[in-house]
N, C-alpha and C positions, 0 to 999 in steps of 0.2 A: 461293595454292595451299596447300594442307596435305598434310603430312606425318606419317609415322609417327617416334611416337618411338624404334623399330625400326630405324628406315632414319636418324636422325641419330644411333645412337649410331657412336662412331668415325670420323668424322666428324675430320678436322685443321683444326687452330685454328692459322693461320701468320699469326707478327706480321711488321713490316715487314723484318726484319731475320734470317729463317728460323720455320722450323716452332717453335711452342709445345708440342703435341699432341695427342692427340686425347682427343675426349667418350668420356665414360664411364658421365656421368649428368648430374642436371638437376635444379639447385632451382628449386620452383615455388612460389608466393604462394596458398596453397591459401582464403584472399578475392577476389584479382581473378581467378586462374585463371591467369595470366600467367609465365612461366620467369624468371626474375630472374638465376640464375647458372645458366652450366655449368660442372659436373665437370671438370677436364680434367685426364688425368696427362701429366705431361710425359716428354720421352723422357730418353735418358742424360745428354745435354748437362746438365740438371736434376737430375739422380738420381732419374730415376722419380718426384717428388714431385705430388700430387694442386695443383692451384690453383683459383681459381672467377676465370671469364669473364666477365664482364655482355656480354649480347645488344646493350646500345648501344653497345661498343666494333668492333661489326663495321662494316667498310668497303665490300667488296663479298663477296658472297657466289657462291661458283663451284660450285654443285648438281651440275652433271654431273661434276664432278672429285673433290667432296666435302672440298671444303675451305671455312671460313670466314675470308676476310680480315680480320684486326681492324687498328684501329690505335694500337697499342701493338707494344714492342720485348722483345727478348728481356731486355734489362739491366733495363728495369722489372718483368716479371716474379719476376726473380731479386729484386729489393729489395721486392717487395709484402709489406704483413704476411701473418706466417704464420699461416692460418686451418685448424683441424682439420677435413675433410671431412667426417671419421666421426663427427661430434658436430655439435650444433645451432647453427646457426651465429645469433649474437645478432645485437642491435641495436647494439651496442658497434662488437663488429668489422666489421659493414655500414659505419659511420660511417668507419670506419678504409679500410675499402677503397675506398668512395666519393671520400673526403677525398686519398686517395693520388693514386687515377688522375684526380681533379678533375671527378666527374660526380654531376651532382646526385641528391639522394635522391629517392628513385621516393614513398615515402611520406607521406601528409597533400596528396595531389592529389586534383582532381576524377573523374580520368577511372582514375587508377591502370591506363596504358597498355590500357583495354578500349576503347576506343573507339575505335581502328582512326588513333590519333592516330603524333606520332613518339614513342617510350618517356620521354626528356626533357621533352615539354611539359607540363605540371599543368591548365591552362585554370581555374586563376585569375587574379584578377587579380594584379597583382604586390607590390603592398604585404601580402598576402592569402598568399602563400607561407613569409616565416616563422615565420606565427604558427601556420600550420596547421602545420610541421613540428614546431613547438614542443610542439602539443598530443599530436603521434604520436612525439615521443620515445622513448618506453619502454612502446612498444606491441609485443607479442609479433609478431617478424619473421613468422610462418605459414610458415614455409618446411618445404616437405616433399621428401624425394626423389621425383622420379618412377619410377625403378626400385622402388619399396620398395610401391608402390600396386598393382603389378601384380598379382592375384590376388586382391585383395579381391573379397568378395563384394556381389553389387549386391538389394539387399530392395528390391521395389516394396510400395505403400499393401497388398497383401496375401497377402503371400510370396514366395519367393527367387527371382532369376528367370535368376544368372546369376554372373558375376564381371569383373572386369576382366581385358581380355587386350593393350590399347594404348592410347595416348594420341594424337589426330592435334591437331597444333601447326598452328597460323598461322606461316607464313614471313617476312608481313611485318610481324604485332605479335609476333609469339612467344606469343602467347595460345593457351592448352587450347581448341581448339575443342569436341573432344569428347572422349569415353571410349569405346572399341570395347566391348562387352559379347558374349561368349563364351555362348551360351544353352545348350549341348548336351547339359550335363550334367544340365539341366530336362526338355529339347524332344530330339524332333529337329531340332532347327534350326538358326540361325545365328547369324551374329554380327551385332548390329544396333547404333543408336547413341544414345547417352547426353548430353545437352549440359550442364555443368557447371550453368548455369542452372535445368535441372529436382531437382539435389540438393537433399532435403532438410537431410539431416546426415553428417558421418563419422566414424564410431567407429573411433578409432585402437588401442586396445587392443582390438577383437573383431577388427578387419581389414576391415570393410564400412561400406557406401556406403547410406544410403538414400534413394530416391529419389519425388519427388511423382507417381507414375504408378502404371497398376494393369498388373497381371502379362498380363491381355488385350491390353491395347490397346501393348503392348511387344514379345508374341508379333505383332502382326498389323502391327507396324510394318514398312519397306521395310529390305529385309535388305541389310547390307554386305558390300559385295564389295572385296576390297584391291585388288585388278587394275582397278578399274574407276575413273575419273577421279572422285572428287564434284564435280561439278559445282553451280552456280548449282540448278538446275534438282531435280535429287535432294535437295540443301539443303530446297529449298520444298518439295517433297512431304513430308518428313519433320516440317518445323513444323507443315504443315498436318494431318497427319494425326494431331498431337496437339493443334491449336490453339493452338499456342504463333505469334509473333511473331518474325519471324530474329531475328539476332544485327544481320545486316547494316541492317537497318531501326533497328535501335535505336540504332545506332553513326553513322548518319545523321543521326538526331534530336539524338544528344547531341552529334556537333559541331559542328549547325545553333545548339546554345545556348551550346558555349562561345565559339564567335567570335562571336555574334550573339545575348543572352541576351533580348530582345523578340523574338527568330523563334516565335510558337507554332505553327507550321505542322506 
């Protein structure tokens, strides 16, 4: 199922041992598309202090309650190194936080959790993981807020067609499935959708997005409705109406080769 990134923020993050606190925002790997850390401030127990979650520490997840279970304690929290939220969070102190809570680096993998795999597995082979980590050492994290993308402007192959107004996540990879795009300020229109896969580039200093599509065929696209379930079904008509290929099709193929790299089916 996906979600708005709307509807997870605030969002309570309780370790085994009481409430952490809640989401406030979300670092995301703006290469795989993927949330790596949440934001979370914590409450007074903490002093208000901002921390970062990794998505593979959660244990069960309680949606209609709106809490995520992790499994970590509050006393580890309290000793986690101390990371500046408001500032770019390196490679350094990813190492350090990884290293702390004992979970392995997400980077210098095959699949860089897109492939609908668990967040931990790489799908190489094993002698094969630290050399590639090795290579992706002091590779620029990509971490971007998700709150901070909000309102970029979205350029199609032949003018502005829109801006970003949400982000819908995967529940079970935590993967960007898409980008809502707000048209109305263009069209009378609506808000239709954007899949990380169709960007071309992001200009971080203009504040926009451009994208491999033309301003027609994005107007004539199947408009989004928040109230209405995306379904399987609304998915396909949207690939299909740009000729694009799912996501889910792709994530199919690519786990058919890491567990079975002779499957060319």
């Amino acid at each position: 199922m996906l979600r708005s990134m709307q509807d997870l923020k605030d969002y309570t993050i309780a370790a085994t041992d009481g409430d952490i606190g809640e989401v406030k925002d979300f670092y995301f790997d703006n290469e795989a598309w993927v949330i790596r850390y949440f934001i979370v401030e914590t409450g007074a127990w903490f002093f208000s202090r901002k921390v970062l979650i990794t998505p593979s520490s959660i244990q069960r997840p309680e949606w209609e309650q709106r809490r995520l279970q992790v499994a970590i304690t509050q006393e580890q929290v309290k000793n986690s190194p101390d990371i500046d939220t408001d500032k770019p969070v390196s490679r350094q102190h990813e190492r350090q936080y990884l290293n702390y809570y004992g979970y392995p680096y997400y980077w210098g993998g095959a699949n860089m959790w897109s492939a609908g795999l668990d967040p931990g597995s790489f799908g190489l082979p094993e002698g094969e993981v630290e050399e590639a980590r090795a290579r992706h050492e002091d590779d620029d994290p990509h971490l971007r807020s998700c709150k901070a993308i909000i309102g970029y402007h979205i350029n199609a192959t032949d003018g502005a067609v829109g801006h970003v107004e949400s982000l819908l996540i995967n529940e079970e990879t935590w993967a960007i499935q898409y980008l809502v795009i707000n048209t109305s300020h263009w069209w009378i229109g609506h808000n239709v959708l954007i899949a990380p896969e169709w960007i071309d580039e992001i200009s971080w200093a203009d504040r926009s997005v451009t994208v491999d599509l033309d301003c027609a065929s994005i107007k004539a696209s199947p408009p989004f409705e928040s109230s209405q379930q995306l379904n399987r079904e609304r998915e396909s008509n949207l690939y299909e109406h740009y000729g694009r290929v799912g996501y889910w099709q792709v994530e199919t193929l690519v786990a058919r080769q890491v567990f079975d790299p002779e499957d060319n089916t």
